[in-house]
C-alpha positions as CSV (number, residue, x, y, z in Angstrom):
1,X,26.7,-44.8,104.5
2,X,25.6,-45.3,100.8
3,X,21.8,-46.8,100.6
4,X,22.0,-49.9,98.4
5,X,19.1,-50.6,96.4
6,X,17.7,-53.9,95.0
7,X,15.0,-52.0,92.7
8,X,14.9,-47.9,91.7
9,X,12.6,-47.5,88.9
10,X,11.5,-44.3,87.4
11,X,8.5,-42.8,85.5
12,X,8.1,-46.7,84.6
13,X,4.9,-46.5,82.1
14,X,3.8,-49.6,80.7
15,X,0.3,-49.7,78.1
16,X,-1.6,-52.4,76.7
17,X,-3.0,-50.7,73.8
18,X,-4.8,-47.9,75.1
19,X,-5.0,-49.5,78.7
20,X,-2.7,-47.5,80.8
21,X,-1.6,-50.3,82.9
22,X,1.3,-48.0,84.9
23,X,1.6,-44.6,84.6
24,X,4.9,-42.9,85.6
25,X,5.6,-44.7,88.7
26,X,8.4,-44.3,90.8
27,X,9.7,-47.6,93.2
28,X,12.6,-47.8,95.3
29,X,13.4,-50.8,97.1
30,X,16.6,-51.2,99.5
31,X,18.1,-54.1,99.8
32,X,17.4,-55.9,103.1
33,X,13.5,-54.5,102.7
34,X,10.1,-56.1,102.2
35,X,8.0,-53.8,100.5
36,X,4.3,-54.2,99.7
37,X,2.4,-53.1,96.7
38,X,-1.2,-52.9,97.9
39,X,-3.8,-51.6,95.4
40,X,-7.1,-52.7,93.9
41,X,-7.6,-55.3,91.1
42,X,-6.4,-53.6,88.1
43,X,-4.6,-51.1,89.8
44,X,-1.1,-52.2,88.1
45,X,0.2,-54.1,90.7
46,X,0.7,-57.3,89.0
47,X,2.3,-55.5,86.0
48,X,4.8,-54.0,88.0
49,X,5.9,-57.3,89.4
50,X,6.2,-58.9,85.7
51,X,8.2,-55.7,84.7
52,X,10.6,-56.6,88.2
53,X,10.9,-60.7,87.1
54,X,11.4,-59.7,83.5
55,X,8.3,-61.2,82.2
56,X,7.3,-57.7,80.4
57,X,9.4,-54.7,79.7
58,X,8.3,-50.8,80.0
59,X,7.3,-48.4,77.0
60,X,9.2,-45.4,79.3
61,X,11.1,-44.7,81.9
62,X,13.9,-46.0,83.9
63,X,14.3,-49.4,85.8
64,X,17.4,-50.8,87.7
65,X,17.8,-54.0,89.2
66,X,20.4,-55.0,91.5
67,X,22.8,-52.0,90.3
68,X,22.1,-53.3,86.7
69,X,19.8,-51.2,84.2
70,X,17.6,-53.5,82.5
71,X,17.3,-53.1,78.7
72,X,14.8,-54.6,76.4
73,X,14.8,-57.8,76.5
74,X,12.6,-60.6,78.2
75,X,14.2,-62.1,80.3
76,X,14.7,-61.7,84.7
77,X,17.7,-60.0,85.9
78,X,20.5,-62.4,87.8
79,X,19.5,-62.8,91.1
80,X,15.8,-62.6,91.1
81,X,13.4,-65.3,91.9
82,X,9.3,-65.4,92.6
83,X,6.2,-66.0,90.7
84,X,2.8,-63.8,89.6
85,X,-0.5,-65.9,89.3
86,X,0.6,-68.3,91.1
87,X,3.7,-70.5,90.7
88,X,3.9,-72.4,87.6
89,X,3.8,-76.6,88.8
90,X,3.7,-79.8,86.9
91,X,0.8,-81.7,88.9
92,X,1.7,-85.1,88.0
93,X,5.7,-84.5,89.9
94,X,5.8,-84.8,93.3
95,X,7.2,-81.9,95.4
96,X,10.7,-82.7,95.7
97,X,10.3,-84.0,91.7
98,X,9.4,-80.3,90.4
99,X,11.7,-78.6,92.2
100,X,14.7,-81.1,90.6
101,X,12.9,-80.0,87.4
102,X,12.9,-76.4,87.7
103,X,16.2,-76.4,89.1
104,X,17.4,-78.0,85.7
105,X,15.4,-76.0,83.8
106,X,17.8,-73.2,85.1
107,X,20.7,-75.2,84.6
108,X,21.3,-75.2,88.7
109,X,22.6,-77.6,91.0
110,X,19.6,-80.0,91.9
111,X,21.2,-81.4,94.3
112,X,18.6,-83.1,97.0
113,X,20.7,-81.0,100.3
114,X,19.4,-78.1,98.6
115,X,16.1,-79.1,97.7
116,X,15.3,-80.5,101.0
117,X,16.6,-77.6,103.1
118,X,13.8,-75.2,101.1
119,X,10.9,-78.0,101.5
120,X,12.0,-77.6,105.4
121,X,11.6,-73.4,105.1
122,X,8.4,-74.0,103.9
123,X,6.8,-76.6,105.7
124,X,6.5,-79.1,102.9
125,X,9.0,-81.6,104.3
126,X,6.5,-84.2,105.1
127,X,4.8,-84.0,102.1
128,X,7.5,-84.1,99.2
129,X,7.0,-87.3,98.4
130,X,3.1,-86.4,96.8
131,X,2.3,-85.6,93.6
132,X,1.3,-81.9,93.7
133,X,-2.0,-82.4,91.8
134,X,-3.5,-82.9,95.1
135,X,-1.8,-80.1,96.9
136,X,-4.0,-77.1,97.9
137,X,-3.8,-73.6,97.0
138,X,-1.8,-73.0,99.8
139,X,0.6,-75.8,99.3
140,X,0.9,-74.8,96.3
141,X,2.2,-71.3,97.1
142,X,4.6,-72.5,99.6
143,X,6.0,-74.6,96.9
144,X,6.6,-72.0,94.4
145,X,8.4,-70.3,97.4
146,X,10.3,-72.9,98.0
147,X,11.4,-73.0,94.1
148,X,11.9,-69.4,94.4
149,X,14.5,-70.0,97.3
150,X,16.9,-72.4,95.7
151,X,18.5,-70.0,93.3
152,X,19.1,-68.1,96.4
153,X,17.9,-64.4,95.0
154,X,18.8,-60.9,96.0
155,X,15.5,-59.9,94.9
156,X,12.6,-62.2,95.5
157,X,9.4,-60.7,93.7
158,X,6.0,-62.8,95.3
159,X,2.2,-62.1,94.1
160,X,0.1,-62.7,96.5
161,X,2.4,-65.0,99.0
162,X,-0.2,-65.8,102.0
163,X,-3.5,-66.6,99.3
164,X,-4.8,-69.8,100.5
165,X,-2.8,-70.3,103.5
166,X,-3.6,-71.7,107.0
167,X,-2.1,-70.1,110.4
168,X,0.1,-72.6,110.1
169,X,1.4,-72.4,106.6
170,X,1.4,-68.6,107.0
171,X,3.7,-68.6,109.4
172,X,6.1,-70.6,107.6
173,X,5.7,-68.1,105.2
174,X,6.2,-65.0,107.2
175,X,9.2,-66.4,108.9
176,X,11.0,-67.6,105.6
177,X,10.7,-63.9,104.3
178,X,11.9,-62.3,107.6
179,X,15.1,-64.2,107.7
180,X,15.6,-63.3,103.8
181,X,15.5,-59.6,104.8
182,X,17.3,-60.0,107.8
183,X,20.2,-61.7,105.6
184,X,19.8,-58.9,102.7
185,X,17.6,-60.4,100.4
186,X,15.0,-57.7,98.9
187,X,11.4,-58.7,98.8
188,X,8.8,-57.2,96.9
189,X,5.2,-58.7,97.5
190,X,1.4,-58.1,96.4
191,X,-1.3,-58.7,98.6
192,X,-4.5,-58.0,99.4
193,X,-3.9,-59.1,103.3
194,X,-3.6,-56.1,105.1
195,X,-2.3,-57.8,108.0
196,X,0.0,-59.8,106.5
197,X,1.7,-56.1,104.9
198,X,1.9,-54.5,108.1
199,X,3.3,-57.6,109.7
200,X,6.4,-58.2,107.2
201,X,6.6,-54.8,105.8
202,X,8.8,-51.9,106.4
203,X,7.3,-49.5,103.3
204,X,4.5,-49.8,100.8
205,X,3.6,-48.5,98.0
206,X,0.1,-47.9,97.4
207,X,-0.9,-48.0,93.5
208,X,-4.8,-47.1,91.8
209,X,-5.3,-46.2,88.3
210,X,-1.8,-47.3,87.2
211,X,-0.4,-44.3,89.2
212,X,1.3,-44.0,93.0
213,X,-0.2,-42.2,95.5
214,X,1.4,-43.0,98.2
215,X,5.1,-44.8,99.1
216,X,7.0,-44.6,101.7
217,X,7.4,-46.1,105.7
218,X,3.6,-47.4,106.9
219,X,4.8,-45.5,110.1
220,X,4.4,-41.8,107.9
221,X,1.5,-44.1,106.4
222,X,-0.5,-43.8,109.8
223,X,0.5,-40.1,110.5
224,X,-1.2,-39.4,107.9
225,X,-4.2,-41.1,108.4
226,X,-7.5,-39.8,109.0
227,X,-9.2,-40.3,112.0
228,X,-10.0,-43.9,112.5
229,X,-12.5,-46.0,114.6
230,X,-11.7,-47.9,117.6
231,X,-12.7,-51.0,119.7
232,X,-12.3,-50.1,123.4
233,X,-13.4,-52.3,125.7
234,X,-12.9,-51.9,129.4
235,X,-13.9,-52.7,133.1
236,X,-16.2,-49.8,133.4
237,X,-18.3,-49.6,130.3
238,X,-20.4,-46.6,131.6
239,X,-17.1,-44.7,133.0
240,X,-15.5,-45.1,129.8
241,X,-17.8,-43.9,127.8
242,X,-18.6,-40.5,129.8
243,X,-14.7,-40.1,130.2
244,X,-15.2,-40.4,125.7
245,X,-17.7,-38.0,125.9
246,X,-15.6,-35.5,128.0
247,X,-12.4,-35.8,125.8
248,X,-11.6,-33.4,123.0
249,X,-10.9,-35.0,119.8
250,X,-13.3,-38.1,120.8
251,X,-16.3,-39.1,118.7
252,X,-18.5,-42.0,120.3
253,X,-19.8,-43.7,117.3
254,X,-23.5,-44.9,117.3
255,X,-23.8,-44.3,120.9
256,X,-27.8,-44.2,120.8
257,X,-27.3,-47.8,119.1
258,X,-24.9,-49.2,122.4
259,X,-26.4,-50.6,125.4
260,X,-25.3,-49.3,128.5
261,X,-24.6,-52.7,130.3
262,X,-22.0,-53.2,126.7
263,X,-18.5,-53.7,127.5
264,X,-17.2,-52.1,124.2
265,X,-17.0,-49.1,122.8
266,X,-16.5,-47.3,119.4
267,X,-14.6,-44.4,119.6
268,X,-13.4,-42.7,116.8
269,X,-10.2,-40.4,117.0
270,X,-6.5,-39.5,116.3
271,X,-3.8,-40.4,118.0
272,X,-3.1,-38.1,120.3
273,X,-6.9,-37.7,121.4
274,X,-6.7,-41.3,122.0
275,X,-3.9,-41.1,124.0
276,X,-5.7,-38.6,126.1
277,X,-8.4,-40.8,126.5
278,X,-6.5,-43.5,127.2
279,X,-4.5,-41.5,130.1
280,X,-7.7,-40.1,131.6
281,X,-9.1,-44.1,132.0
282,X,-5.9,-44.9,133.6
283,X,-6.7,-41.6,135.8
284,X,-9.8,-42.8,137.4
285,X,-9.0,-46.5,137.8
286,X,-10.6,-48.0,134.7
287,X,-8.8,-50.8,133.4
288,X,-8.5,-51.0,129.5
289,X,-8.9,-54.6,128.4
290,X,-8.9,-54.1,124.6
291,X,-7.8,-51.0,122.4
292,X,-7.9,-52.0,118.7
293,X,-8.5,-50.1,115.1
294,X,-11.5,-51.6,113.6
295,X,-10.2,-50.8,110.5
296,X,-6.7,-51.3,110.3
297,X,-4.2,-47.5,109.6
298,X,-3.4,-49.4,106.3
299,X,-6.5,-50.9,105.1
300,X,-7.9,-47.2,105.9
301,X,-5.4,-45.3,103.9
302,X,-5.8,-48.0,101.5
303,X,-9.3,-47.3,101.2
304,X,-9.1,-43.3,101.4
305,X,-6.5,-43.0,98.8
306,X,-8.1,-45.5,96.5
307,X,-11.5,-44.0,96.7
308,X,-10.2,-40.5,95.9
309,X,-8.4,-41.6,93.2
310,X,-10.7,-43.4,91.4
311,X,-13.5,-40.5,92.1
312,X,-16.0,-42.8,94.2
């Protein structure tokens, strides 16, 4: 069966006088996907996303949207909604007031069925009614969302969804996009949160300098990690950590700095050593109570490809 994508772009560069803002990068995005861009500030991300909502074109290269090439003019492709630095509001409108506005602005149906079902998505219902000048950041966000939504897009493009958001809020937010790529809609989203991208996201790309270097499933993401340190705690502190000791592949991390009456453990490994590890515990009746990365497999490739890039 053919894969149907919502983005393929190509060599995309994209200067700013001599600023190299992207440099021949290469996205595919499938339709039905969220995919994260994760990179540090500066790195191009949030030029990629204007070039994907029309709000810039590239210098080079190739971009198609939604099976249609885009050419040189300003303007988003059909079918694609979201926001970069933060979705554009009139403060003195309520809620449910700029989305009516926007909505004409597009020449869309405002009708208030519409506008109410989005404020519900979002978790804004009880609050439409209030002038968004005194809406946090994170209201804010799940506003411009919820703007995003009612032209119902294909392609939703989002910069930095989750910043300023409560537990609460955020998972309004996680669950909106889940059921978009559950129905088909591609989503395409920037964020610093780690946790939030390996969460929603099936792929990422991870951008420094302007250039890709890496993209592609986070699960071939953490196979390709280095070694990584671990928080294992368990109900034999002492047991555990001679069991660490005696495993190949298992580096105790500041052991001469651990007490030996501590229940946790910092263990740094791959996989498979872990594994062993783990399976030798289980082997002499030690109960494992926690077994976490303390850096997460993203935020660590994030950090090693980044670095190397960059030459720090």
């Amino acid at each position: 069966m053919e894969t149907l994508h919502a983005v393929r772009a190509g060599a995309i560069t994209k200067c700013f006088g001599e600023v190299v803002a992207l440099d021949a990068v290469d996205l595919d995005v499938t339709q039905g996907q969220i995919h994260g861009l994760v990179g540090p500030n500066g790195a191009g991300k949030t030029t990629l996303l204007g070039l994907l909502l029309g709000l810039a074109v590239a210098d080079s290269g190739r971009l198609e949207i939604l099976g249609r090439q885009v050419g040189r003019a300003f303007a988003a492709p059909d079918g694609v909604a979201g926001f970069v630095d933060g979705p554009g509001l009139y403060p003195s409108l309520t809620a449910r007031q700029n989305l009516a506005a926007l909505a004409a602005l597009r020449g869309g149906d405002a009708r208030t069925s519409g506008i109410d079902d989005v404020l519900d998505q979002v978790g804004l219902t009880d609050v439409a009614d209030d002038r968004t000048r005194g809406f946090s950041l994170g209201m804010r966000q799940r506003l411009g969302l919820a703007a995003a939504l009612l032209t119902r897009p294909r392609l939703l493009v989002l910069d930095e969804p989750s910043n300023g958001l409560d537990p609460a809020g955020k998972r309004h937010v996680h669950r909106v996009l889940s059921r978009l790529a559950a129905d088909g809609t591609a989503v395409v989203l920037s964020s610093h949160r780690m946790d939030d991208l390996e969460a929603l996201c099936s792929e990422v790309t991870i951008l420094a300098t302007g250039r890709v270097v890496f993209s592609g499933p986070l699960s071939k993401l953490a196979a390709e990690s280095r070694e990584l340190d671990y928080r294992l705690r368990t109900s034999d502190a002492q047991a555990a950590r001679v069991l660490a000791a005696d495993t190949a592949g298992i580096h105790i991390v500041d052991d001469a700095g651990i007490r030996q009456d501590t229940e946790v453990l910092i263990v740094r490994a791959l996989t498979p050593a872990l594994d062993e590890l783990v399976a030798g515990l289980v082997r002499s009746g030690v109960a494992v109570r926690e077994l976490a990365p303390v850096v997460s497999p993203l935020e660590a490739a994030f950090l090693a490809l980044t670095d190397q890039e960059t030459g720090r």
